[in-house]
C-alpha positions as CSV (number, residue, x, y, z in Angstrom):
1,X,-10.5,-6.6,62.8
2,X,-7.7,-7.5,59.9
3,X,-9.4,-9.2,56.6
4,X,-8.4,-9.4,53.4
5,X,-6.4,-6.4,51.7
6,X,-6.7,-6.5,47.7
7,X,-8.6,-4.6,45.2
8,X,-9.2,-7.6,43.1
9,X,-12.8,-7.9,44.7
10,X,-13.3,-4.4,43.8
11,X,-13.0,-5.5,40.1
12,X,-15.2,-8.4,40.1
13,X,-18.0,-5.9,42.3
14,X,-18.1,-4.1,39.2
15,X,-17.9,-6.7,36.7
16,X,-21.2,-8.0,38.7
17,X,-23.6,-5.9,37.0
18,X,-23.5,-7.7,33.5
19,X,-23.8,-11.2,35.5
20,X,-25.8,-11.2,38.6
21,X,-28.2,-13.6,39.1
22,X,-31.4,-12.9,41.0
23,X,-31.9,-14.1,44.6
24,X,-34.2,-17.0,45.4
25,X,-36.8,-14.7,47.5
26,X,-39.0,-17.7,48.5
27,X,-39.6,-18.0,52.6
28,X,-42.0,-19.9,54.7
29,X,-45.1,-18.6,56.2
30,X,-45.1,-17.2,59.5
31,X,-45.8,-19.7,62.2
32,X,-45.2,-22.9,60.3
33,X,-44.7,-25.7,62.4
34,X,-41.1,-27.1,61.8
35,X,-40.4,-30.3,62.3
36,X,-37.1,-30.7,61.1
37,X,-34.2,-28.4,59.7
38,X,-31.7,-29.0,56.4
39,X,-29.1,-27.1,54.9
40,X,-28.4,-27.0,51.0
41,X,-25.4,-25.8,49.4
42,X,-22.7,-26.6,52.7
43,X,-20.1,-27.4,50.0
44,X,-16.8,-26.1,52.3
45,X,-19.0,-25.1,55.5
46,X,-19.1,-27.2,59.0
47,X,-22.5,-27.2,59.4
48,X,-22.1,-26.9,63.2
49,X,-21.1,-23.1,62.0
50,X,-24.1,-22.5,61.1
51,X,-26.1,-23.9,63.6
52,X,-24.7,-21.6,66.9
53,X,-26.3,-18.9,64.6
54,X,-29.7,-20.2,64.0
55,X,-32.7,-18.6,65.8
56,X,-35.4,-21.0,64.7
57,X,-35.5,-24.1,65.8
58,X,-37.4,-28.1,65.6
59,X,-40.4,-28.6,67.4
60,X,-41.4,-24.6,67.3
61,X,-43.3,-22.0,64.7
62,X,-41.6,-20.2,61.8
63,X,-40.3,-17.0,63.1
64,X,-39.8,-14.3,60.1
65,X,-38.1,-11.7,62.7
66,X,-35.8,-14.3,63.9
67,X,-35.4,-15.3,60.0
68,X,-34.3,-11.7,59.7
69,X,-31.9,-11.6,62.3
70,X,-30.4,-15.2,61.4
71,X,-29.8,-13.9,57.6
72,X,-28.1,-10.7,59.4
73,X,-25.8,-13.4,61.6
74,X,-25.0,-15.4,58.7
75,X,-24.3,-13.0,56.2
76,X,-21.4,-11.6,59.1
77,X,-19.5,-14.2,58.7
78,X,-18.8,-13.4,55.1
79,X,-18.9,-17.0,54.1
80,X,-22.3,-16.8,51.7
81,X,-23.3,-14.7,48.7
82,X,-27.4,-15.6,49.2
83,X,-29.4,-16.7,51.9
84,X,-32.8,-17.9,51.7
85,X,-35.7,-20.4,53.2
86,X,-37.9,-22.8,52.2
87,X,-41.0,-24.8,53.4
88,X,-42.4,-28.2,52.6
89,X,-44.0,-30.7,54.4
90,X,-43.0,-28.5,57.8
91,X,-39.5,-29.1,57.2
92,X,-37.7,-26.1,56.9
93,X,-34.7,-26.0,54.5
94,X,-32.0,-23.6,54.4
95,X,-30.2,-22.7,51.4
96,X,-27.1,-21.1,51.2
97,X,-24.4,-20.0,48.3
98,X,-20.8,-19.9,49.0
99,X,-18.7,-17.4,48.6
100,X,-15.1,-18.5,46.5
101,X,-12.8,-20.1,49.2
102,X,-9.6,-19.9,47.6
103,X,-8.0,-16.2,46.4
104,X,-5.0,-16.3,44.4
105,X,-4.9,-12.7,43.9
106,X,-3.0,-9.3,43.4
107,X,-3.1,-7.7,47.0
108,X,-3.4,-4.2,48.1
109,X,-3.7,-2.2,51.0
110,X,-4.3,1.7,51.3
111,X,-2.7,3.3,54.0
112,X,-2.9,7.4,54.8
113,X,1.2,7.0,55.6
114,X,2.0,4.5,52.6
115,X,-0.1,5.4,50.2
116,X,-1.4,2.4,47.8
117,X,0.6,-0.4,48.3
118,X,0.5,-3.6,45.7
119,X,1.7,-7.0,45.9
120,X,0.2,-10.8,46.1
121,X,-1.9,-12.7,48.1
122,X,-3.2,-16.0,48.6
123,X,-6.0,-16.0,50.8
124,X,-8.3,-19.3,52.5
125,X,-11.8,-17.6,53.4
126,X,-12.8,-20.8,55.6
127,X,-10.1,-23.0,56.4
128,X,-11.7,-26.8,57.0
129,X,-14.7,-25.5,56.7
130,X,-14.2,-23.8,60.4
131,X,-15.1,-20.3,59.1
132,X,-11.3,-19.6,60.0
133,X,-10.0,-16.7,57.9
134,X,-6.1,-17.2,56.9
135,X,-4.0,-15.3,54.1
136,X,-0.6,-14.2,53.3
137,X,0.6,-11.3,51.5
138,X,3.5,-9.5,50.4
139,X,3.0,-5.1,49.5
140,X,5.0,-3.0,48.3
141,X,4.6,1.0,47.5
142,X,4.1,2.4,44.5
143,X,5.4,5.6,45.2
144,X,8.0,5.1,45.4
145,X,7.9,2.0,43.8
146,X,9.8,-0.9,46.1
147,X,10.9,1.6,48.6
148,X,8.1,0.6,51.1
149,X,8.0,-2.7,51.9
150,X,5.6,-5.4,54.0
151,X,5.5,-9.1,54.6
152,X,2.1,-10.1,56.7
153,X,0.5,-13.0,57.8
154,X,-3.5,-13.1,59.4
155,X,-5.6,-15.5,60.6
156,X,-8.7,-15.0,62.5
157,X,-12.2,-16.5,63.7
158,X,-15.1,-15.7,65.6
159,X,-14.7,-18.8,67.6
160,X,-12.3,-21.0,69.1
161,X,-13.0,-24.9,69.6
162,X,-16.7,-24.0,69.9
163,X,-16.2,-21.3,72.3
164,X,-17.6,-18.1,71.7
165,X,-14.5,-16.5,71.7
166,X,-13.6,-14.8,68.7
167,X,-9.8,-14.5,67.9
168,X,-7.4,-12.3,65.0
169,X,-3.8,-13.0,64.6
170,X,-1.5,-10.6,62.6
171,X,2.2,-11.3,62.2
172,X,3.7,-8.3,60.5
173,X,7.4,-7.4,59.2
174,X,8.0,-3.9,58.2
175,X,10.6,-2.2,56.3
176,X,8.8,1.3,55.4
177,X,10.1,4.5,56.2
178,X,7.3,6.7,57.6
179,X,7.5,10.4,55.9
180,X,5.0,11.8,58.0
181,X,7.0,10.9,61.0
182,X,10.4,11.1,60.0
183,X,12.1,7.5,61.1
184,X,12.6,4.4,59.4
185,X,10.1,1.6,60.4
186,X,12.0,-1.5,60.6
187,X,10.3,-3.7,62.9
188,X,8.1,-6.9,63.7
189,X,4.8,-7.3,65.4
190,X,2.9,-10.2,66.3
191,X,-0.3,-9.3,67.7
192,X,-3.2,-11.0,69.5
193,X,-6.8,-10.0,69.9
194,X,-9.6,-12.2,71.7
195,X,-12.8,-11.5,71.8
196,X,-15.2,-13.4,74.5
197,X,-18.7,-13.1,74.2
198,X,-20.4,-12.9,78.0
199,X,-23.5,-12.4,76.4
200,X,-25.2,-11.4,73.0
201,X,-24.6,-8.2,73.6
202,X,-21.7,-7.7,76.0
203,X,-18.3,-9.0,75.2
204,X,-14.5,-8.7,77.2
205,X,-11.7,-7.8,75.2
206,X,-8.1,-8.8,75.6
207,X,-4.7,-7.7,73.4
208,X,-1.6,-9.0,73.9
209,X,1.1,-7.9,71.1
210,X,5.2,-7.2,71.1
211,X,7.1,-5.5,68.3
212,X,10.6,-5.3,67.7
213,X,11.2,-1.5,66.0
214,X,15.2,-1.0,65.2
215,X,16.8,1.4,66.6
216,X,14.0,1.6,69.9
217,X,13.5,-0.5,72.8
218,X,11.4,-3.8,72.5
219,X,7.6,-2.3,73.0
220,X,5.3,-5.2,74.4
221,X,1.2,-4.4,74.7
222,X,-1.3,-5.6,76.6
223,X,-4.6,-4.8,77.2
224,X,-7.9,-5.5,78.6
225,X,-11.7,-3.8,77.5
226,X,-15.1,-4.5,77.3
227,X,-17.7,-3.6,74.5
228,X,-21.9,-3.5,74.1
229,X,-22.8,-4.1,70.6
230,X,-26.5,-3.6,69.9
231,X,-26.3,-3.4,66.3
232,X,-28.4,-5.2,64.0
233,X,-25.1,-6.0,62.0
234,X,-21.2,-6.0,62.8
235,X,-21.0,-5.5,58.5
236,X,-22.9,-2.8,57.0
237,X,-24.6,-1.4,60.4
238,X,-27.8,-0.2,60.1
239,X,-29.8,-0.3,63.5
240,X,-28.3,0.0,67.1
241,X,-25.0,1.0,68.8
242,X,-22.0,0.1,69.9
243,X,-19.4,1.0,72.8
244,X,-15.7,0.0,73.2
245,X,-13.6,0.8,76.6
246,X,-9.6,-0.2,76.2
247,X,-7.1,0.5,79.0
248,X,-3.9,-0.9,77.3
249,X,-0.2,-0.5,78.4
250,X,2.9,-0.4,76.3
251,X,6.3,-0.7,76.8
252,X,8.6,-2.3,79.7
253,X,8.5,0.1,82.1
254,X,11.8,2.2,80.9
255,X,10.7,5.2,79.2
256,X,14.8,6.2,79.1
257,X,16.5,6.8,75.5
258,X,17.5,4.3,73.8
259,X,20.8,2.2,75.2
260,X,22.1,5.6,76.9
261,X,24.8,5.3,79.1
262,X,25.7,7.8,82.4
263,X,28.9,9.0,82.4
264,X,29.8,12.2,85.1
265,X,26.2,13.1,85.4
266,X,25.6,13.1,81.8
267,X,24.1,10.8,78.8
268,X,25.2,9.8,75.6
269,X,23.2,7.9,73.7
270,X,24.1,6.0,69.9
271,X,21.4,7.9,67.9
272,X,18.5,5.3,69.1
273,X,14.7,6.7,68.7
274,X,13.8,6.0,72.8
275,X,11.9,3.5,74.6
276,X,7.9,3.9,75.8
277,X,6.0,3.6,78.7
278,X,2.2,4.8,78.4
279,X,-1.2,3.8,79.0
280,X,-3.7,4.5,76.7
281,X,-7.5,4.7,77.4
282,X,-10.1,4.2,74.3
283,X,-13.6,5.3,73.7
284,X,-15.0,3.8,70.3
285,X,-18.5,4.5,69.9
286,X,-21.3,4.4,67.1
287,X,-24.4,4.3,66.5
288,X,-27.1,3.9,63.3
289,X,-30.8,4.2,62.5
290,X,-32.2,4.0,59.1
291,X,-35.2,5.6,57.7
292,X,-36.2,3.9,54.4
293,X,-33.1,3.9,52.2
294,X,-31.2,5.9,54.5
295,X,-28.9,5.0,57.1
296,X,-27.5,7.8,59.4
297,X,-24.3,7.3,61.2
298,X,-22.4,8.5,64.0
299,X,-18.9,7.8,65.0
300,X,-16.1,8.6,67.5
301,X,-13.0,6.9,67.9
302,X,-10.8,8.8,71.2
303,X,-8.0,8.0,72.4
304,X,-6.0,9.2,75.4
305,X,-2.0,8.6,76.3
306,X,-0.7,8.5,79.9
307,X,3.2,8.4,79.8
308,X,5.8,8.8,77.6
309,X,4.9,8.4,74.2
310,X,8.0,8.8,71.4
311,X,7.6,10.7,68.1
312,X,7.7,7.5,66.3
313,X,4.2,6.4,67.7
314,X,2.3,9.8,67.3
315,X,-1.3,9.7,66.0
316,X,-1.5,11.4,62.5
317,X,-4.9,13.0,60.8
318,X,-5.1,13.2,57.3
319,X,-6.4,10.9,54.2
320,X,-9.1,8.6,53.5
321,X,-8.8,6.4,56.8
322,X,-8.4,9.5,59.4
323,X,-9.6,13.0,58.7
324,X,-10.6,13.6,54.6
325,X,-9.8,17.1,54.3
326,X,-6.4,17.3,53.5
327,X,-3.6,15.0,53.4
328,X,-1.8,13.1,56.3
329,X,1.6,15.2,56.6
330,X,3.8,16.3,59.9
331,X,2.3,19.3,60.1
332,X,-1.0,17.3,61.8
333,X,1.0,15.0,64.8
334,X,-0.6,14.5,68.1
335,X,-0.3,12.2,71.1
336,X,-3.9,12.1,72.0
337,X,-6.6,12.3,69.3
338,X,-9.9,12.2,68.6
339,X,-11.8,11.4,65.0
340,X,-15.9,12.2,64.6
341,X,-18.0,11.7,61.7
342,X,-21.5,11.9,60.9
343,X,-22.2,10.3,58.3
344,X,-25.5,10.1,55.7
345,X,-25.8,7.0,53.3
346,X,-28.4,6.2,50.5
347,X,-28.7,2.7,49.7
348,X,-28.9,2.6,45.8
349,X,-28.8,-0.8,45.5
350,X,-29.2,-3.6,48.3
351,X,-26.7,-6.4,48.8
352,X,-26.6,-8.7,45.3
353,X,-25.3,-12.3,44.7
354,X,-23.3,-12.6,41.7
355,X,-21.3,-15.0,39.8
356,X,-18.2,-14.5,37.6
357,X,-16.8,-17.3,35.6
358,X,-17.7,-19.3,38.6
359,X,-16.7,-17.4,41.7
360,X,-19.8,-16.6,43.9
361,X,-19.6,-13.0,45.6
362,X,-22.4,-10.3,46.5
363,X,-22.0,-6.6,46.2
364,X,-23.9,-3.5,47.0
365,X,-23.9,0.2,46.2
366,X,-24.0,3.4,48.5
367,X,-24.0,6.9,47.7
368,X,-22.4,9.1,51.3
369,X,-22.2,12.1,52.6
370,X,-21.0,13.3,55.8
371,X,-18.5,15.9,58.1
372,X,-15.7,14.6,59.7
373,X,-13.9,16.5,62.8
374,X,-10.7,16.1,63.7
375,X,-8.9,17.0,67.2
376,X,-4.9,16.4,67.8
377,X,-3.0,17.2,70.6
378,X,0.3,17.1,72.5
379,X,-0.5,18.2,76.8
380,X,-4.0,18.8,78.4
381,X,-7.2,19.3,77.2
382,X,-7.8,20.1,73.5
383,X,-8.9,23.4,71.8
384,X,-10.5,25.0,69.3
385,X,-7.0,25.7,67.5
386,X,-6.8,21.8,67.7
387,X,-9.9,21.1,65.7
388,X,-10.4,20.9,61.9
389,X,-13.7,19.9,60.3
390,X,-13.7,18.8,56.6
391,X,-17.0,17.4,54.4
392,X,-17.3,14.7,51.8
393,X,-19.3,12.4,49.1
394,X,-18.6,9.3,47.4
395,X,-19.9,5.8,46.3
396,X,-19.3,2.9,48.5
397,X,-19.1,-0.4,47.0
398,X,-19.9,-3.1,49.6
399,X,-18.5,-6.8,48.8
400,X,-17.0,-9.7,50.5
401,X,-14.2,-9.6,52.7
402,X,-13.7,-5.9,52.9
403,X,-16.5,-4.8,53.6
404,X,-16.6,-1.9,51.9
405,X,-14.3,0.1,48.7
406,X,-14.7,4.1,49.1
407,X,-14.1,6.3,46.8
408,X,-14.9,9.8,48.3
409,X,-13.8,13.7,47.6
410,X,-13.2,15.7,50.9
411,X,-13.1,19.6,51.3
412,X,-11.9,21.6,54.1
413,X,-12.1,24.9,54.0
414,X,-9.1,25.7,55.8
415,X,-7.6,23.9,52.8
416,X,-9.8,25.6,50.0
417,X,-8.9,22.8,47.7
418,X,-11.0,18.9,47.0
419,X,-9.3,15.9,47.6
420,X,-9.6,12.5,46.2
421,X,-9.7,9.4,48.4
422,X,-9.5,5.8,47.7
423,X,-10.1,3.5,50.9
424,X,-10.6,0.1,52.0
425,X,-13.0,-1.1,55.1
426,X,-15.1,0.9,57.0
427,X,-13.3,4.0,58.1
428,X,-13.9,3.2,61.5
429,X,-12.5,0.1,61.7
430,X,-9.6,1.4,59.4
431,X,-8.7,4.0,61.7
432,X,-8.2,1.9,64.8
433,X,-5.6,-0.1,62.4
434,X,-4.3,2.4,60.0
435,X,-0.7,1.7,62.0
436,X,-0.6,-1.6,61.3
């Protein structure tokens, strides 16, 4: 679920307003014999990729619905700005505007523990055409500036080889020490996700991932799931639900400090944070329904730890990608936690292609409101003195590649005080990587 991380959309979302360019809203009628099917405007695009999303096809009527839900396929992909059809002489034409390909850019990433990082990136949207995302980046912190520090490769696609089996690899070096924890995070992660698709609707989920963390015990991961998605969109939801179950193991087995020796009964150990050995179970669920320009949201993300679980992998609740009443600080660490939000959002302007000095984009605008609910907790069930509940408001900017840019003011009135919040992504799919 890793894309690209860098404000630089952000500024050409905004510059968009001066220079967009209205969208070609011709269509064919409804129940038009096709005889034949073109694409226009494939400049960097396979068009095989587009094909496995097509609905419509030769030899049958012009379907509008199954126009609709083809537009809502393609524009996942994040590959094209506009999407539209056209008719003549029953051949049915698709035309399509690319989004930029190649991002030389300043890079950023917003994380509750790190704060806003900056750096570079340079970024391949659809490498050979294969709607295969790939980008490098260097980040460093900017309070305080250089301290914090993170190399990162991704790559990802939702198939593999013409499989439907979607696939995100993240290579990750980290030199970052974590405040809100209290330990120096030197380590390495390579990380693999697949994503097979059983059906439309039902797919099985596989992680497999090792990181190095100095000063701790090698901690491999794997794990195995299954999710329903019956959304209407994987971007910018507004119909249907989804359901994620993930039973995933990490660590070797030897939850024992960290090169400790016995001596006479006894232990010393050389300073070393410990090793793990846990299983976690997770429950990610949503679901959206939309009543003219308003979409209504609900979210929760739980998750569960079995085993040992060291200080250095607690969950934490505070800032724009967790729990937006307060900021993320030790005072709010848990080994199990639990994130809900309901959330209300007014569509102020639907999805746009633009064009800046020749770099094709779209963008959107949303005004949100919503609670969010927090639970953290150490041993047992949770309580009520583990629960905080916060509300919020902001504008949502929703472009290529990530999705969405928030900028949102939370209140908690155990806190008293508002709180500004900048964030990247969905927060839902930025909680589940806020770690990473």
């Amino acid at each position: 679920m890793n894309g690209l991380k860098t404000t630089f959309l952000s500024l050409l979302a905004f510059a968009a307003f001066a220079f967009a360019e209205p969208a070609d809203s011709s269509a064919c009628s409804e129940g038009t014999a096709i005889s034949a099917i073109r694409f226009e405007g494939l400049e960097h695009t396979n068009p095989r990729v587009v094909q496995r999303e097509l609905l419509n096809r030769a030899g049958e009527s012009f379907s509008t619905e199954k126009f609709e839900v083809e537009k809502r396929r393609l524009q996942d992909l994040d590959l094209f700005t506009d999407i539209t059809v056209s008719c003549s002489s029953a051949e049915l034409t698709y035309h399509f505007k690319e989004i930029f390909r190649w991002i030389p850019a300043p890079a950023g990433k917003k994380t509750d523990r790190d704060g806003l990082m900056i750096g570079l990136a340079l970024a391949n949207l659809n490498v050979l055409g294969e709607d295969i995302r790939a980008e490098v980046q260097y980040r460093t912190s900017t309070d305080p500036f250089l301290d914090n520090n993170e190399y990162a490769f991704y790559a990802s696609s939702p198939y593999l080889f013409g499989l439907p089996l979607g696939w995100n690899l993240e290579f990750l070096r980290t030199d970052s020490y974590d405040e809100i924890r209290g330990f120096q995070d030197d380590s390495w992660l390579l990380d693999l996700d697949l994503d097979y698709g059983i059906s439309s609707r039902l797919s099985l989920l596989v992680t497999v991932a090792g990181r190095e963390l100095k000063d701790a015990a090698f901690l491999p991961e794997v794990g195995f799931g299954f999710a329903f998605d019956f959304r209407d969109s994987k971007l910018d939801s507004r119909e249907g639900v989804y359901f994620e179950y993930m039973l995933t193991h990490v660590g070797e087995g030897d939850d024992r400090d960290f090169d400790c020796n016995i001596i006479d009964d006894g232990a010393t150990c050389d300073g070393g944070m410990g090793g793990e050995n846990y299983r976690e179970f997770l429950t990610d669920a949503r679901a959206y329904y939309t009543v003219w320009r308003f979409v209504t949201g609900a979210t929760a993300l739980v998750r569960y730890r079995m085993g040992d679980v060291e200080r250095y992998d607690y969950y934490y609740h505070g800032g724009a990608n967790t729990f937006r009443g307060h900021e993320a600080d030790s005072n709010y660490l848990g080994v199990h936690e639990a994130l809900l939000t309901l959330e209300e959002r007014f569509v102020l302007m639907e999805r746009h292609a633009a064009s800046v000095a020749g770099v094709n984009f779209f963008y959107g605008v949303q005004l949100v409101a919503g609670l969010d609910g927090s639970l953290l907790w150490d041993k047992g069930r949770p309580g009520w003195e583990n629960y905080e509940g916060a509300v919020y408001g902001g504008v949502h900017l929703v472009i290529p590649a990530l999705d969405r840019v928030r900028f949102e003011v939370g209140y908690s009135p155990d806190k008293g005080e508002p709180v500004f919040y900048f964030g990247l992504f969905d927060k839902v799919t930025s909680s589940r990587w806020r770690s990473r």
